[in-house]
C-alpha positions in Angstrom: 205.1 158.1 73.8 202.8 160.9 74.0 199.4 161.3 72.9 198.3 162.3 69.5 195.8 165.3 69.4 192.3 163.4 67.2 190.5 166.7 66.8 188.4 166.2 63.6 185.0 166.8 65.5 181.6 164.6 63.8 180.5 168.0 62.3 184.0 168.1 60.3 183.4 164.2 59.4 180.0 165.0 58.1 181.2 168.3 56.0 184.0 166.2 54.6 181.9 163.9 53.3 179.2 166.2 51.9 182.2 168.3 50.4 183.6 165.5 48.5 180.5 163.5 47.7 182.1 160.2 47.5 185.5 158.7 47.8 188.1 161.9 47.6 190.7 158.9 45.4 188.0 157.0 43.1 185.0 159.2 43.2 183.0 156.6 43.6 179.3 157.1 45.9 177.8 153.5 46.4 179.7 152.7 49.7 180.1 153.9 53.0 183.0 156.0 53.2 185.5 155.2 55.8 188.4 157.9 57.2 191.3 157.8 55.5 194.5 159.8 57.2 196.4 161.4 53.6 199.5 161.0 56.6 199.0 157.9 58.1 198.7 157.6 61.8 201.9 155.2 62.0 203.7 157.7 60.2 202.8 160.9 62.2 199.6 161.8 60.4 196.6 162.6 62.7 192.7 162.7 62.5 192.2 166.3 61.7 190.1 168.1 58.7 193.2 168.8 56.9 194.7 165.1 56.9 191.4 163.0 56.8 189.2 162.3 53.4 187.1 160.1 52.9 187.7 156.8 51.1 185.6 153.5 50.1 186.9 150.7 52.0 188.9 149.6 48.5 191.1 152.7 48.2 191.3 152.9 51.5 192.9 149.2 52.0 195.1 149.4 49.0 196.4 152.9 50.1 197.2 150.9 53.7 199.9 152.7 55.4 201.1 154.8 52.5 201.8 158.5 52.4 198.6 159.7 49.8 200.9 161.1 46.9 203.3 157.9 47.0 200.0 155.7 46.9 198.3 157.5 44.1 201.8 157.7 41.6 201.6 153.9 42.1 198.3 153.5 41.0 198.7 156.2 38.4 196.0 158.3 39.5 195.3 162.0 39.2 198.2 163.8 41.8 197.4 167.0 41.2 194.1 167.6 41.0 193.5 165.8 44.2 195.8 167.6 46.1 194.3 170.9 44.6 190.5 169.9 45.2 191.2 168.7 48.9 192.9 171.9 49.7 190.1 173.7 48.1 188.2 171.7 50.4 189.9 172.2 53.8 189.8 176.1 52.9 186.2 175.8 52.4 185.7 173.8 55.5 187.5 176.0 57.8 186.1 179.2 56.7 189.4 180.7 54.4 189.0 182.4 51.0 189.4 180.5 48.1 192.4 181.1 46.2 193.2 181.5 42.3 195.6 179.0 41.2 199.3 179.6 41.0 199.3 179.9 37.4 196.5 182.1 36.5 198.1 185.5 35.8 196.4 188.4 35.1 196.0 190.0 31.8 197.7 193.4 30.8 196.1 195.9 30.8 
């Protein structure tokens, strides 16, 4: 088996959390935020900006080993706009231009 590349530095860790300002599932801001993989580890997922968010130790242990999108349909939380605020994030984080959403169009002329 061959080693899996960790390369989420402290400094990414940090900006994470300061970008999300609480747990990036719940929201909530009264506990120490742990890393969660959106790809879990035993699944393939790694420790990098754009698969780690951070969770409170209670999202984090119910979403266990679950891929992020099959956790959050059983829990009925909000799919979309998590997935569209942690890729807002990432692109922050690593320096890209924010983009307008899909379906904004612009206006005739």
């Amino acid at each position: 088996m061959s080693l899996v590349d960790h390369d989420l530095t402290d400094d990414q860790w940090h900006d994470l959390m300061d970008a999300w300002s609480g747990c990036a599932y719940c929201g909530g801001d009264g506990a120490a935020l742990q890393k969660d993989c959106m790809l879990p580890i035993s699944r393939g997922g790694r420790y990098t900006l754009a698969n780690v968010v951070p969770a409170c130790a209670s999202c984090n242990a119910s979403k266990c080993n679950l891929e992020v999108t099959t956790w959050m349909r059983r829990k009925k939380l909000d799919e979309r706009t998590f997935l569209v605020r942690q890729v807002e994030v990432v692109r922050l984080l690593a320096g890209e231009p924010a983009r307008r959403p899909a379906d904004t169009v612009d206006p005739a002329p």
